[in-house]
C-alpha positions in Angstrom: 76.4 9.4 60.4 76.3 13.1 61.4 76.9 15.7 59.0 80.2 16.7 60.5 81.8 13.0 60.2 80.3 13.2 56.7 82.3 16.1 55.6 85.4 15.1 57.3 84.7 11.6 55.3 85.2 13.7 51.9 88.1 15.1 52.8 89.4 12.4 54.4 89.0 10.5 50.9 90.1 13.2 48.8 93.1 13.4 51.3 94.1 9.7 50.9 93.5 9.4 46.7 96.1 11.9 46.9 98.0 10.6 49.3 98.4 7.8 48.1 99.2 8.5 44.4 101.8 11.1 45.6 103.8 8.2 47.6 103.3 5.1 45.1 103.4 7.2 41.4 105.6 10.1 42.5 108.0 9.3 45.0 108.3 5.5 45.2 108.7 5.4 41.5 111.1 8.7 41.6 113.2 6.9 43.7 113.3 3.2 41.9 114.4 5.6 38.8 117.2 6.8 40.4 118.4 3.7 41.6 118.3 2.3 38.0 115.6 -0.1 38.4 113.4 -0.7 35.0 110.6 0.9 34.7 108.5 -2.4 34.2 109.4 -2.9 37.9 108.2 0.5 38.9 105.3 0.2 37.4 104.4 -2.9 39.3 105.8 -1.9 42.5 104.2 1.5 42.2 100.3 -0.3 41.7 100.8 -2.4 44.5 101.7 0.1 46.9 99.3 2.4 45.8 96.5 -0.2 46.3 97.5 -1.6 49.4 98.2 1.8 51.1 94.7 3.0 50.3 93.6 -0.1 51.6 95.2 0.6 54.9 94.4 4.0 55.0 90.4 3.0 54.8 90.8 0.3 57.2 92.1 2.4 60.2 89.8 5.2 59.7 86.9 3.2 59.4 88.3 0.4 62.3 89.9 3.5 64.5 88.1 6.6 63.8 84.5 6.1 62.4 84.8 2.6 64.9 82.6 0.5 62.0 83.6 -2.5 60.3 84.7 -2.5 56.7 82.0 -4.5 55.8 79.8 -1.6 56.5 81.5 0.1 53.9 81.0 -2.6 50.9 84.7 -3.6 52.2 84.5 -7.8 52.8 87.4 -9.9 52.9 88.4 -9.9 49.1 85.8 -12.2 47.1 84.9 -11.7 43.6 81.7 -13.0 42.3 82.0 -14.9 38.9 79.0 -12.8 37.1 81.1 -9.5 38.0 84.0 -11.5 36.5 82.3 -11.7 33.5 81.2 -8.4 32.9 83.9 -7.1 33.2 85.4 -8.8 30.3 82.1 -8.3 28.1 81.9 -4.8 28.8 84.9 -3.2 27.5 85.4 -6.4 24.8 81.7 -5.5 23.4 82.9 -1.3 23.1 86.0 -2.2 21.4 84.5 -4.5 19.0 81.9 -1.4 18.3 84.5 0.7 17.2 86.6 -2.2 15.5 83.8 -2.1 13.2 83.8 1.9 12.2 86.0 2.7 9.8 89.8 3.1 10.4 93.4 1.7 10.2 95.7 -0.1 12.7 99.1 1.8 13.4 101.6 -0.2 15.6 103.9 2.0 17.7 107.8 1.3 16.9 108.7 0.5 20.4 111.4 -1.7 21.5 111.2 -4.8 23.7 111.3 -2.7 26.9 109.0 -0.3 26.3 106.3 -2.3 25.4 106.3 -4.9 28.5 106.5 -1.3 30.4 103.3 -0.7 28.5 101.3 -3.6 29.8 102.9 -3.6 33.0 101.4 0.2 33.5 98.2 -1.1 32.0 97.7 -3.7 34.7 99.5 -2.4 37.8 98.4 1.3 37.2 95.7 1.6 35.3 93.9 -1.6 36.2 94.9 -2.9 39.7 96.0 0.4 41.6 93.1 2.8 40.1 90.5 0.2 40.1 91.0 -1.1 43.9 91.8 2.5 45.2 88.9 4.4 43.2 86.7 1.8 44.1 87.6 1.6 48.2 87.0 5.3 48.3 84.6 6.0 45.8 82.4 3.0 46.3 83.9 2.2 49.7 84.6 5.0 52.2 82.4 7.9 50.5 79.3 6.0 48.9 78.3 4.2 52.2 79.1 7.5 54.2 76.9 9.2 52.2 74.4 6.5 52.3 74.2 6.5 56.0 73.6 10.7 56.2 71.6 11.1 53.4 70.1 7.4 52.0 70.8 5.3 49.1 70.1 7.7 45.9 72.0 10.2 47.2 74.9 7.6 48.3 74.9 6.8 44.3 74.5 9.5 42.9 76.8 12.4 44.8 80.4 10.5 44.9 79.7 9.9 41.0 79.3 12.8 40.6 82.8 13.8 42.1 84.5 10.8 40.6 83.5 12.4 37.0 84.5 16.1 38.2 87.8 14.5 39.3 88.6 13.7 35.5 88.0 17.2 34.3 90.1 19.4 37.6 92.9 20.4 35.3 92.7 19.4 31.9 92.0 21.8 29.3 88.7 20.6 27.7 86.0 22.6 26.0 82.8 23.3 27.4 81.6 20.2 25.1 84.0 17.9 26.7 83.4 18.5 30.0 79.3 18.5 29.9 80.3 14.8 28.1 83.2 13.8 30.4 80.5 14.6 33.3 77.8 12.6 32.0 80.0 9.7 30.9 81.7 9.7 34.2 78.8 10.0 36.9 77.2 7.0 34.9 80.1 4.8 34.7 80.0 6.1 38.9 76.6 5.2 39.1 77.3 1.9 37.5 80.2 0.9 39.3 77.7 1.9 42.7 75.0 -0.1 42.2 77.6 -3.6 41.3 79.1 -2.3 44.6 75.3 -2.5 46.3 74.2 -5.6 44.7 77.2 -7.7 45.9 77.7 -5.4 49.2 81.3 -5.8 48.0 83.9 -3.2 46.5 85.7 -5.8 45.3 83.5 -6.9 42.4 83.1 -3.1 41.1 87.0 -3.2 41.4 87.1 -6.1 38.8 85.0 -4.4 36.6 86.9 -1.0 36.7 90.1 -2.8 37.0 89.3 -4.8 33.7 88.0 -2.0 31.9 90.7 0.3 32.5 93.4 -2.2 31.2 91.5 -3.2 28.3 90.8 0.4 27.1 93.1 2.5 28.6 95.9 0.3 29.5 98.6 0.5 26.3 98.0 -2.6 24.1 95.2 -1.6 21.7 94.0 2.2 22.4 91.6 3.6 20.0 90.8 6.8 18.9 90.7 9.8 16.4 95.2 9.9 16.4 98.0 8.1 17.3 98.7 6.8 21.2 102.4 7.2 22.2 101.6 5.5 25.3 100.1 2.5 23.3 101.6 -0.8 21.7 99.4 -0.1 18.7 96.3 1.8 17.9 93.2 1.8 15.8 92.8 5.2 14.3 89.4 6.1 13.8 88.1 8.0 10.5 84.7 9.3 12.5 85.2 12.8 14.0 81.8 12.6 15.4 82.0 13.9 18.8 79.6 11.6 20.8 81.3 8.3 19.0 85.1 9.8 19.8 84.0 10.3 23.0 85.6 14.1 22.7 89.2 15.2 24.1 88.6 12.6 26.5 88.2 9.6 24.7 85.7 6.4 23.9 85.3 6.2 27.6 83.1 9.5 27.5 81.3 8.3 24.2 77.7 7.4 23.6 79.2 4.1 22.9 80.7 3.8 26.2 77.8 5.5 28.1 75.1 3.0 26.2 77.0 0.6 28.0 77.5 1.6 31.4 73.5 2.0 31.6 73.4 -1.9 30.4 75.3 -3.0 33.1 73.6 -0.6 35.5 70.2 -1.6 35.0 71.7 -5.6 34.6 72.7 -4.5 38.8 69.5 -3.3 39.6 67.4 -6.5 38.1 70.0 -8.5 40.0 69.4 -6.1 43.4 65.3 -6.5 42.9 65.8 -10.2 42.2 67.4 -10.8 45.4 64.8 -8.6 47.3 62.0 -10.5 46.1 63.9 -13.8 47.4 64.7 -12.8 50.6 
């Protein structure tokens, strides 16, 4: 890929995260709102949109523009490998139950009926489906294998990681602290989410890991941390205020819990990617 295509690539997927979450979060949901539909329903028909109009978006400028086919990009026909399945039940279950054992006390949120099934709804059509399957077609997908293609495989790992992390900083107000943890935290979690991508040659089963992890820990049943979620069902308030177990501003996901992790599963993918060298 020349270096021009591989620019316009970046932009291109910058353009179409964007994009998308403009039309599916913003305006689709604006508009549902208005016409008095729940917001459970929003939710839903918010993640779907947003997943399947990233989807589109990749396919017709990879199919019409970059003339490739999506499997080039990581981007099969939607198959999700049990192992990956797994893991990405293990992963986020094993950090929890980490925490679960530090000291601290269970607060359940007094919501009513509505607003909790809203809760899990935004959990797994937000937070899980949409961001998992649009992160990971662009991150994973569109930018990883461009990259890959210009500049070789390290590079193709390491470089949209390290743009997925910056995104999660680009206006928040974070110390210095936070961000230098937020970027570590999130180019290995990138990096991790890469090389599943790699092993499989398939999007989809870094999707299922993202997707799972994101509605396990982020996704408003059971969030934990140093205060009180009001975008949670419940929460387990933790006594710690050590900043690499807290995870900072941002969270467990930027711990040293969290991170510990992510290198597990990464190196788990790479074992997995020599094993299948040595058999073929």
């Amino acid at each position: 890929m020349k270096t021009g295509k591989l620019i316009l690539t970046i932009v291109v997927s910058v353009v179409f995260l964007l994009l998308a979450s403009i039309l599916s979060q913003s305006l689709l949901m604006g508009l549902l709102a208005l016409a008095g539909v729940p917001a459970w329903l929003c939710q839903i028909a918010s993640g779907l949109l947003y997943a399947v109009l990233t989807y589109i978006m990749v396919r017709l400028y990879c199919t019409k523009y970059l003339r490739e086919e999506m499997e080039a990009f990581c981007i099969p026909k939607c198959r999700i490998r049990l192992k990956w399945a797994v893991a990405a039940v293990l992963l986020p279950v094993l950090v929890s139950a980490v925490y679960l054992l530090l000291p601290g006390s269970f607060v359940e949120n007094t919501l009513d009926t509505g607003t909790k099934f809203a809760c899990v709804t935004r959990g797994i059509f937000i937070a899980g489906l949409g961001a998992g399957v649009v992160e990971e077609l662009l991150f994973r997908g569109l930018l990883m294998n461009a990259v890959i293609k210009r500049c070789g495989r390290a590079a193709g790992i390491l470089a949209p990681s390290v743009l997925f992390a910056s995104l999660h900083i680009i206006g928040m107000d974070f110390s210095l602290l936070s961000c230098v943890q937020v970027m570590a935290a999130g180019t290995m979690v990138g990096v991790m989410f890469s090389l599943i991508a790699l092993e499989g040659r398939s999007v989809w089963n870094s999707a299922i890991v993202h997707g799972v992890w994101n509605m396990i820990i982020i996704g408003g049943g059971l969030t934990i941390g140093t205060e009180v979620s009001e975008f949670s069902i419940s929460s387990y308030v933790l006594e710690t205020q050590n900043f690499l177990l807290t995870g900072g501003e941002f969270g467990i996901e930027s711990s040293v819990v969290a991170i510990l992790g992510y290198i597990a599963v990464s190196l788990a993918a790479m074992g997995m990617m020599r094993c299948g060298q040595n058999h073929s």
